[in-house]
VOVO-180586 format. One record per residue: residue in three letters; x, y, z of N, C-alpha, C in turn. Coordinates in steps of 0.1 Angstrom, whole numbers. Layout:
<atom><res>ALA</res><n_X>X</n_X><n_Y>Y</n_Y><n_Z>Z</n_Z><ca_X>X</ca_X><ca_Y>Y</ca_Y><ca_Z>Z</ca_Z><c_X>X</c_X><c_Y>Y</c_Y><c_Z>Z</c_Z></atom>
...
END
This chain:
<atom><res>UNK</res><n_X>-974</n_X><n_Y>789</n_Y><n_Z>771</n_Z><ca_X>-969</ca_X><ca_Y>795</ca_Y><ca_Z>783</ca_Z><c_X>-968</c_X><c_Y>784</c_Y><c_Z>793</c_Z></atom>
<atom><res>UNK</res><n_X>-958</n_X><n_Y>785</n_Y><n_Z>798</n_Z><ca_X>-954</ca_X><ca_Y>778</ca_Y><ca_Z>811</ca_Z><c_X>-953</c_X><c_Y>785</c_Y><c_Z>826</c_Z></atom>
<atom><res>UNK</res><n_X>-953</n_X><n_Y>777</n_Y><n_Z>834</n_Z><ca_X>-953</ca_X><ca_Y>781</ca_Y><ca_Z>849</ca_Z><c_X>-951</c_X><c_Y>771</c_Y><c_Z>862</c_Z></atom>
<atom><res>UNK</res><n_X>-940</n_X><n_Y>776</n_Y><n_Z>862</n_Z><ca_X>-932</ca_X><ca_Y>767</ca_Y><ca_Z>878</ca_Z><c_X>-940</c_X><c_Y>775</c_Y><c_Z>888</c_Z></atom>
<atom><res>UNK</res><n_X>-937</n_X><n_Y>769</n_Y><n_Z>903</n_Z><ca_X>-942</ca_X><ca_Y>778</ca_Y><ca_Z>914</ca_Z><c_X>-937</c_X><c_Y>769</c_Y><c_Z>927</c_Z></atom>
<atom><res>UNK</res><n_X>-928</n_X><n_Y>777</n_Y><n_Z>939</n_Z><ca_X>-923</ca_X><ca_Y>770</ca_Y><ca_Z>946</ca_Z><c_X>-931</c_X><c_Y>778</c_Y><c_Z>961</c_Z></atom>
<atom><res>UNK</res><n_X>-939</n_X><n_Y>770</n_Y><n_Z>970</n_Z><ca_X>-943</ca_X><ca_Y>773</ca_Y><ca_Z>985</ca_Z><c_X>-928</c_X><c_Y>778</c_Y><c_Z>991</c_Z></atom>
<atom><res>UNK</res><n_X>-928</n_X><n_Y>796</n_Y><n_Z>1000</n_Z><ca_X>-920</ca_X><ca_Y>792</ca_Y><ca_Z>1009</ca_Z><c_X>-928</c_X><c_Y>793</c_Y><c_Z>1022</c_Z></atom>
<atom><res>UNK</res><n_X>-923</n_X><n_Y>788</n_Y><n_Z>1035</n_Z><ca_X>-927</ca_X><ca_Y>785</ca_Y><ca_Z>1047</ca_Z><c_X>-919</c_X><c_Y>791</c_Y><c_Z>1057</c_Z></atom>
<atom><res>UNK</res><n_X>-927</n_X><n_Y>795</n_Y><n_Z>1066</n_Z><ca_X>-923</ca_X><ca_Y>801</ca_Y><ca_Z>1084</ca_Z><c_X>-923</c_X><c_Y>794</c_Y><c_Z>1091</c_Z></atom>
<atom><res>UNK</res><n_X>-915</n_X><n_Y>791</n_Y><n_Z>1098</n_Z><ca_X>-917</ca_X><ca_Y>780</ca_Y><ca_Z>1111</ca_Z><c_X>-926</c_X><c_Y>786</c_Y><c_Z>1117</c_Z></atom>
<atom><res>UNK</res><n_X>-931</n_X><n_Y>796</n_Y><n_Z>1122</n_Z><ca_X>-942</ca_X><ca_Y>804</ca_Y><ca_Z>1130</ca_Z><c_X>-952</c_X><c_Y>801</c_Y><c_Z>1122</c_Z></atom>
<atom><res>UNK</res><n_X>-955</n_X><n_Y>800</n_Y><n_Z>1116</n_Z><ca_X>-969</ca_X><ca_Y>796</ca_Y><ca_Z>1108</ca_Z><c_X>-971</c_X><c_Y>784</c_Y><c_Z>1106</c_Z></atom>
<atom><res>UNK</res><n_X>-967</n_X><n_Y>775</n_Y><n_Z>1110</n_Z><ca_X>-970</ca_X><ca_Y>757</ca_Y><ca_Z>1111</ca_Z><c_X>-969</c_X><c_Y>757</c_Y><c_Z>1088</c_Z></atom>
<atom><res>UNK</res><n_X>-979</n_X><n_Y>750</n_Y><n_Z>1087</n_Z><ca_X>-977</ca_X><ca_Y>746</ca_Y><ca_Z>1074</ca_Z><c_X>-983</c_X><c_Y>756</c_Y><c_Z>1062</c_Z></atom>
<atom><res>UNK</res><n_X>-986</n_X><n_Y>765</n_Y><n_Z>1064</n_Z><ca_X>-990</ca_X><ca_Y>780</ca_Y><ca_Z>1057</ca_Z><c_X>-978</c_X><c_Y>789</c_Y><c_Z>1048</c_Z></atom>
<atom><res>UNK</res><n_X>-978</n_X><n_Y>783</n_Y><n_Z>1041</n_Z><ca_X>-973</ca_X><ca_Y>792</ca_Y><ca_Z>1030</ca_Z><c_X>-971</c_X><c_Y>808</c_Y><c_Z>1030</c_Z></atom>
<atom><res>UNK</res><n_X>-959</n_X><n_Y>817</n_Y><n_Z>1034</n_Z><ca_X>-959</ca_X><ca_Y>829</ca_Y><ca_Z>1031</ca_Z><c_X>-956</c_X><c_Y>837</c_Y><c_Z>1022</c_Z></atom>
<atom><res>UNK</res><n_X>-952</n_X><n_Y>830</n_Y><n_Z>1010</n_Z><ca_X>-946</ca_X><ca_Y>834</ca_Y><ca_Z>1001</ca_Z><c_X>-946</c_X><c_Y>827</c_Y><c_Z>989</c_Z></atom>
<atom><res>UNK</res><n_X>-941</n_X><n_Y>828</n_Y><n_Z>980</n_Z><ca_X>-944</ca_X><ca_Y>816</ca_Y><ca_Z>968</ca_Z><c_X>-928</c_X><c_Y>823</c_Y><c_Z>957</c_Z></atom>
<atom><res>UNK</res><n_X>-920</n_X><n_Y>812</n_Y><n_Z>952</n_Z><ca_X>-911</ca_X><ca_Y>820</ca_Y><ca_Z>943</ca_Z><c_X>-918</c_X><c_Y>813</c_Y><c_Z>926</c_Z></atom>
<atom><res>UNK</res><n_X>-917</n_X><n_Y>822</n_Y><n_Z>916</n_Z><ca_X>-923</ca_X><ca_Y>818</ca_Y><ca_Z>906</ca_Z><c_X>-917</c_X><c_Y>819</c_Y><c_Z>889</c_Z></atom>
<atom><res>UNK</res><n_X>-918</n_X><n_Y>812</n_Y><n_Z>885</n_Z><ca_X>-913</ca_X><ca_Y>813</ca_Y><ca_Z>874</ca_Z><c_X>-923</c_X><c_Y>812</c_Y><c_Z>857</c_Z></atom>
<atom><res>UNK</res><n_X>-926</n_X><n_Y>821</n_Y><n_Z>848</n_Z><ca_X>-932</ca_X><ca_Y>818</ca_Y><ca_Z>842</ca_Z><c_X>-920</c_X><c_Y>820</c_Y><c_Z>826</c_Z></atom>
<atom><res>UNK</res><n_X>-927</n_X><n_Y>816</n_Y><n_Z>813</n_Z><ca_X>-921</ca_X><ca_Y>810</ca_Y><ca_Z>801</ca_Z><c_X>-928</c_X><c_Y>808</c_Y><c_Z>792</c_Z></atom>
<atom><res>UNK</res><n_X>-920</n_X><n_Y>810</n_Y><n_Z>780</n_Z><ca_X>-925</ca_X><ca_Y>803</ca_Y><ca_Z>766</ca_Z><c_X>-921</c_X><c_Y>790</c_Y><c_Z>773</c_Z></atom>
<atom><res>UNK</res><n_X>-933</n_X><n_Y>782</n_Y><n_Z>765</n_Z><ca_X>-934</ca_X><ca_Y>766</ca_Y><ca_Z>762</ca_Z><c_X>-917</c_X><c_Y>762</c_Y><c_Z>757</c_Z></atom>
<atom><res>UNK</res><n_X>-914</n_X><n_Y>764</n_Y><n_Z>749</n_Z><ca_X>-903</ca_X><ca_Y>762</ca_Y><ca_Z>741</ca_Z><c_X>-890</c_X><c_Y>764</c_Y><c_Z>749</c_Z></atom>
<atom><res>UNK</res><n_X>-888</n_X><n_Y>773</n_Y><n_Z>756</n_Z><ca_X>-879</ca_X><ca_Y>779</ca_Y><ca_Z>760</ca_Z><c_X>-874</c_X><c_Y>778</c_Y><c_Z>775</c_Z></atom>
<atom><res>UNK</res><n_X>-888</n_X><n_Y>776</n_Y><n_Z>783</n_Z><ca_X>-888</ca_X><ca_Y>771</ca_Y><ca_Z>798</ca_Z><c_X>-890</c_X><c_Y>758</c_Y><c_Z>802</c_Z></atom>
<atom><res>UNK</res><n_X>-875</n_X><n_Y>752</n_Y><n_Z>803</n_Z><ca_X>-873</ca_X><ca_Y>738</ca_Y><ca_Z>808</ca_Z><c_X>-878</c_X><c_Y>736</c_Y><c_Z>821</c_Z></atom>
<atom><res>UNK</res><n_X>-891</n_X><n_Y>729</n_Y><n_Z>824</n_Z><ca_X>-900</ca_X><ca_Y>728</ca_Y><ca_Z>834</ca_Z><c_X>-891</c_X><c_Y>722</c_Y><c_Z>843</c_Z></atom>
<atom><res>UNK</res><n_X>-887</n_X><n_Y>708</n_Y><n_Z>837</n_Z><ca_X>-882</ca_X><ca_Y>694</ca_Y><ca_Z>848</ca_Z><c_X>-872</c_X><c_Y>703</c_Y><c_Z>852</c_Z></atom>
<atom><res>UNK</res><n_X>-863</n_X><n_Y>712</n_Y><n_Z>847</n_Z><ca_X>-847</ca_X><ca_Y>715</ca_Y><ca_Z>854</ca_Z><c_X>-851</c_X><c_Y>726</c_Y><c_Z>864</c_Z></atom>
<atom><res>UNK</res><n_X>-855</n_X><n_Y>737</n_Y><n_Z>860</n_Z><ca_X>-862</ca_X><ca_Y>747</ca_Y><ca_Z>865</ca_Z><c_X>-867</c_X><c_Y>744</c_Y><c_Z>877</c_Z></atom>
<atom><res>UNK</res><n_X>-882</n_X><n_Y>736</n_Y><n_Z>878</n_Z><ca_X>-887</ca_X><ca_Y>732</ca_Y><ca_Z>888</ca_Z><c_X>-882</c_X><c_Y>726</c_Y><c_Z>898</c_Z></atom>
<atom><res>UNK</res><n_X>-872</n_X><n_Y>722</n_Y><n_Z>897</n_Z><ca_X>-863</ca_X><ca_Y>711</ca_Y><ca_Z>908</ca_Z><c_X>-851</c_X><c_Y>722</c_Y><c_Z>915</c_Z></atom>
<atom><res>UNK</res><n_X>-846</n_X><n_Y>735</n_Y><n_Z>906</n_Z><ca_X>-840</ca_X><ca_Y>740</ca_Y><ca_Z>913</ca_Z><c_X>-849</c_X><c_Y>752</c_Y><c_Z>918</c_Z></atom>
<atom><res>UNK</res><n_X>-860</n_X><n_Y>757</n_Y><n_Z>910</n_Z><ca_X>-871</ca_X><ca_Y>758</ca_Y><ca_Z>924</ca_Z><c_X>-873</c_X><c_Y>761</c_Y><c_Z>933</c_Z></atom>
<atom><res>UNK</res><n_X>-875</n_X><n_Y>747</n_Y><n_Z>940</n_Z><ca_X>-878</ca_X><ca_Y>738</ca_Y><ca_Z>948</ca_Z><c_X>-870</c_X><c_Y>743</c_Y><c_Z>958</c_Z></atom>
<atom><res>UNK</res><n_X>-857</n_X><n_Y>733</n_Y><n_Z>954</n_Z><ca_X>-847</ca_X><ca_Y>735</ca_Y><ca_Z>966</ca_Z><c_X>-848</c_X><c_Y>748</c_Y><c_Z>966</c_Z></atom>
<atom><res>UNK</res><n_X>-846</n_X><n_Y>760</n_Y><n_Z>961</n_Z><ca_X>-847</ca_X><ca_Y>777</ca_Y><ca_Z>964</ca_Z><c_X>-856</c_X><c_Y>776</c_Y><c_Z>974</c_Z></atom>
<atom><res>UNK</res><n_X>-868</n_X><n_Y>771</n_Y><n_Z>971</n_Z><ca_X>-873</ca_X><ca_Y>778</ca_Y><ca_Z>985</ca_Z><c_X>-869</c_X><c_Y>769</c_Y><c_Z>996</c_Z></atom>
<atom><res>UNK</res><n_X>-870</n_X><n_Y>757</n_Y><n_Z>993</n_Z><ca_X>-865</ca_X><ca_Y>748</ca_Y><ca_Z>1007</ca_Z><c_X>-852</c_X><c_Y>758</c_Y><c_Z>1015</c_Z></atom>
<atom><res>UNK</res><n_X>-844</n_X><n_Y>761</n_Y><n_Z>1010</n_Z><ca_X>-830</ca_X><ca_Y>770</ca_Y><ca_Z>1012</ca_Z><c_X>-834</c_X><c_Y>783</c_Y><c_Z>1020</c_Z></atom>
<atom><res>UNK</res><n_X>-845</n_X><n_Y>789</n_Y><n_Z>1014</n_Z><ca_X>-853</ca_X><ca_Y>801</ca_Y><ca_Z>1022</ca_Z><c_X>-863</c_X><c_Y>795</c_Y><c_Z>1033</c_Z></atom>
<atom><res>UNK</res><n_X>-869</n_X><n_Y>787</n_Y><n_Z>1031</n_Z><ca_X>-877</ca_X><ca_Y>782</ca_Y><ca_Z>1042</ca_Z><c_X>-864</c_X><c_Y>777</c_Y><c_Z>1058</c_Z></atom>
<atom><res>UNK</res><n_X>-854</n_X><n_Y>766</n_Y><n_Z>1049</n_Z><ca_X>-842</ca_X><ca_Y>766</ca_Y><ca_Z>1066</ca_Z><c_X>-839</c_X><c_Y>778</c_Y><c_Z>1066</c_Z></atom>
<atom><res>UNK</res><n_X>-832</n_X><n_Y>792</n_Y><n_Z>1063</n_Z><ca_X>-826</ca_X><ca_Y>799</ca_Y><ca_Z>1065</ca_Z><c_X>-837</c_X><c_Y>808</c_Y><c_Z>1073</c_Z></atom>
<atom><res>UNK</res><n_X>-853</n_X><n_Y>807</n_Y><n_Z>1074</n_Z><ca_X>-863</ca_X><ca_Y>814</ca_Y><ca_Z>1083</ca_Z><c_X>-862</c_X><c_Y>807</c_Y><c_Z>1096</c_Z></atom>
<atom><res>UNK</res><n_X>-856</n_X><n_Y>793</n_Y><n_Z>1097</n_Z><ca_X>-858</ca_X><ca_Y>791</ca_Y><ca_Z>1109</ca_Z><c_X>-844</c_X><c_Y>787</c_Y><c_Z>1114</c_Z></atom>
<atom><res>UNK</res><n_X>-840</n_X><n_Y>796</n_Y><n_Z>1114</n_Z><ca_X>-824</ca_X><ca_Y>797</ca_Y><ca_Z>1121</ca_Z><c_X>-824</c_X><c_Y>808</c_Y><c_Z>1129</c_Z></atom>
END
């Protein structure tokens, strides 16, 4: 079993995490490196779009 996990952030909350987006997987089947990088950007994407 595998598991990605992306922090998202509120500008009202300084650096506190309110949310988290997640991904879990067979070993075999869940491409960590690709997965994890688009992720990432997902939450970075939801984190600017909270502070607009």
């Amino acid at each position: 079993m595998s598991a990605v996990a992306a922090p998202v952030y509120a500008p009202d909350r300084g650096s506190r995490p309110i949310a988290a987006i997640s991904v879990t997987g067979g070993t075999r089947r869940l491409d960590v490196d690709r997965i994890g990088a688009r992720l990432c950007a997902a939450a970075r994407a939801i984190t600017r779009s909270l502070s607009v």
